[in-house]
N, C-alpha and C positions, 0 to 999 in steps of 0.2 A: 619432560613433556608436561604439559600443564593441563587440567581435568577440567572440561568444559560444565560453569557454574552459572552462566548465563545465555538468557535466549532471547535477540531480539527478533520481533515479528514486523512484515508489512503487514495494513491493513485490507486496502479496496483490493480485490481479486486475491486475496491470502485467508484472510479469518472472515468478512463479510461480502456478500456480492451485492452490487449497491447499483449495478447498472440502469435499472430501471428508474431511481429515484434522479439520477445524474442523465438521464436522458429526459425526462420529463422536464427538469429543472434547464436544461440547454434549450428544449421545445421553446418552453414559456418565454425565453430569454428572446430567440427566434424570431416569434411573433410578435414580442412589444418590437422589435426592426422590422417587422413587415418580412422576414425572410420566410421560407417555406419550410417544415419541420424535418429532421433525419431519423432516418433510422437507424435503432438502437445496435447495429452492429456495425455503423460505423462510428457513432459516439464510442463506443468500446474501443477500440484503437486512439482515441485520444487520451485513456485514461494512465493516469501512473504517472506523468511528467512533471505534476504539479496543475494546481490551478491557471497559472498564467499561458503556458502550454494547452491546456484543455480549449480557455477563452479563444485563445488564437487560430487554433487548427478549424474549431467549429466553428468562426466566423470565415476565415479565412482562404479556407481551402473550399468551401461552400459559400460562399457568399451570393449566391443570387435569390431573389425572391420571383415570382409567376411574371414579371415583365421586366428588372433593371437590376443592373448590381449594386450593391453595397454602398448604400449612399457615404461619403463621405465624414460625414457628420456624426454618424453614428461610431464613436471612438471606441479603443477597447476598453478604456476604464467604464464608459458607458455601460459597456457589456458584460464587464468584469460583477460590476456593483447589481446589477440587472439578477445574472446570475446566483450570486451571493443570494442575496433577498430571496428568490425563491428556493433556493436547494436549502434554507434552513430553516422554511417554511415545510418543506418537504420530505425531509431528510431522515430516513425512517419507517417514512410511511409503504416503502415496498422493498425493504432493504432487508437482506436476512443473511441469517448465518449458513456459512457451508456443512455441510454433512460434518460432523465429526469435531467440530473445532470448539465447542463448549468442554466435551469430555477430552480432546487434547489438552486443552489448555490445564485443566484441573488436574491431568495424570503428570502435568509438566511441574507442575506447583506442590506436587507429592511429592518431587521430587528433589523439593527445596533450591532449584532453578529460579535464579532472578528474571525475570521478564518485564520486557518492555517495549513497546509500541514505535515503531520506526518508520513513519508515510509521510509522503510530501503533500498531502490532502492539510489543507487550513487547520487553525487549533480549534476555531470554533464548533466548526461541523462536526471535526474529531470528537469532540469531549460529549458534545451531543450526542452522537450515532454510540457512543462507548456508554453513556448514563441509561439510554434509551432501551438498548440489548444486555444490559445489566454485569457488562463486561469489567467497567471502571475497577472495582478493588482487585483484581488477577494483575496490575500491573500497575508495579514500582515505580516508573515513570511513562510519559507518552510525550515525545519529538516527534514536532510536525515540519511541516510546508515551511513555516514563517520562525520556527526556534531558530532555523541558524543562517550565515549567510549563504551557502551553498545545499542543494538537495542531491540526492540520490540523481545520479550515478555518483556525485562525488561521497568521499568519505565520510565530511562533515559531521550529517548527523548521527552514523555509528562510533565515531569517535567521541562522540559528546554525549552519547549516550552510555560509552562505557567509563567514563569519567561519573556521571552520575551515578551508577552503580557501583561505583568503587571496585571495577575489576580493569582488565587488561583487553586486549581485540583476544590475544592468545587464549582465554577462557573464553572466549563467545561464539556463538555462531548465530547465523542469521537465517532465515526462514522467509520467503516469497515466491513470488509468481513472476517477476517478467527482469529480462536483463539488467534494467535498474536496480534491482536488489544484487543482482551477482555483481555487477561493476563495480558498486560499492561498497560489497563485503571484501571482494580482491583490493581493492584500495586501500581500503582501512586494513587489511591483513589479521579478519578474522580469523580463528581457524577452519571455519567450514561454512559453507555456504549450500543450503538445501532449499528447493523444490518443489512447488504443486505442480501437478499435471491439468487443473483448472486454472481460473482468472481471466487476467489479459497480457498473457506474453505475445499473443498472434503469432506464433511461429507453429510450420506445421509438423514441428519435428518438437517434444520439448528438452530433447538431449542436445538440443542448438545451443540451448543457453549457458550449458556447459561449468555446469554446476559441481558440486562435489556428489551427489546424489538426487534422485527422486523421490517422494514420500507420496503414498496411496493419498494420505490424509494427513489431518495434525496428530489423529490417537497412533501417528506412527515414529514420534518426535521423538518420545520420550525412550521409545527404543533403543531408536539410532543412537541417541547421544549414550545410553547404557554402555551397545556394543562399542561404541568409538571412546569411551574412558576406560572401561574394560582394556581394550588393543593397545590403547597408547598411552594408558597410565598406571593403572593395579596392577599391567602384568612385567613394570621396570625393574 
């Protein structure tokens, strides 16, 4: 049995809640179309799938403005670029860390655990929102949206991430909030795949997502991974 030496993380709805800067920056996006603005808890359901999925759902599935729908003309790369521009104008400016997830992260790193950053979230914004909350140096590498050609749910980038770390899936586990981090830890045949009880999974059960465990918080990471090398490695 192999002793879990690495830990990758999602980001939006995992280590940072960023709902507000990504609802403001859809707003803005909205009104240069003339559409009429949402609210932020149904922008929250489009988050996680990547940016192209965000673009789409929140033109798309709302698309009328106070008399007509969705002019034609108004394309998604239109909206795509629209968006960009203002979420990296903004990106930060209401965006914080969850309870617990600066001292998780540090007690993971005590632990002499690789880590590394695993969101389907753009590189730019990424390395932005990570320089901004002074996250950068806690992690070995950061795979986004755009490193590779598939995102979460597929394997892709936990595979390419455990290539850069020079480990194995068998030494890893993954850490997030909504099916797309469990899908793609089953894919890639991490060993374990854990849990927030926050973010944006939308389900009203969070044992839906059917994970290996739950975790209060991240200060509770470095536990689990303790007792789980503990069980299924010092004690061979």
């Amino acid at each position: 049995m192999n002793k879990i030496s690495s830990v990758l993380l999602d980001l939006d709805g995992t280590l940072i809640d960023s709902l507000l800067d990504i609802t403001d920056s859809i707003n803005y996006m909205r009104k240069d179309l003339k559409l009429t603005n949402l609210p932020a808890h149904i922008i929250k359901g489009f988050i996680g799938k990547g940016i192209d999925n965000l673009i789409n759902k929140s033109l798309y599935d709302y698309p009328y403005s106070k008399n007509n729908i969705l002019d034609k003309k108004y394309t998604f790369n239109k909206a795509k670029d629209l968006f960009s521009r203002y979420y990296c104008n903004c990106n930060g400016s209401k965006t914080v860390l969850y309870p617990g997830v600066l001292e998780g992260l540090n007690k993971l790193k005590q632990e002499q655990l690789s880590l590394s950053i695993v969101t389907n979230k753009p590189t730019k914004p990424t390395l932005q929102i990570l320089q901004k909350l002074n996250l950068s140096h806690l992690f070995s590498y950061v795979i986004c949206g755009d490193t590779c050609q598939h995102c979460k749910p597929e394997p892709d980038q936990l595979l390419f991430a455990c290539k850069q770390l020079n480990t194995t899936p068998e030494k890893t586990i993954m850490i997030g909030d909504s099916s797309n981090d469990v899908m793609a830890a089953r894919a890639a045949n991490v060993a374990a795949v854990l849990v927030l009880p926050y973010g944006y999974h939308n389900k009203k059960n969070i044992l839906e997502l059917y994970a290996n465990d739950v975790i209060e918080d991240l200060t509770k990471a470095s536990e689990w991974i303790h007792s789980y090398n503990n069980l299924h490695y010092y004690n061979l």
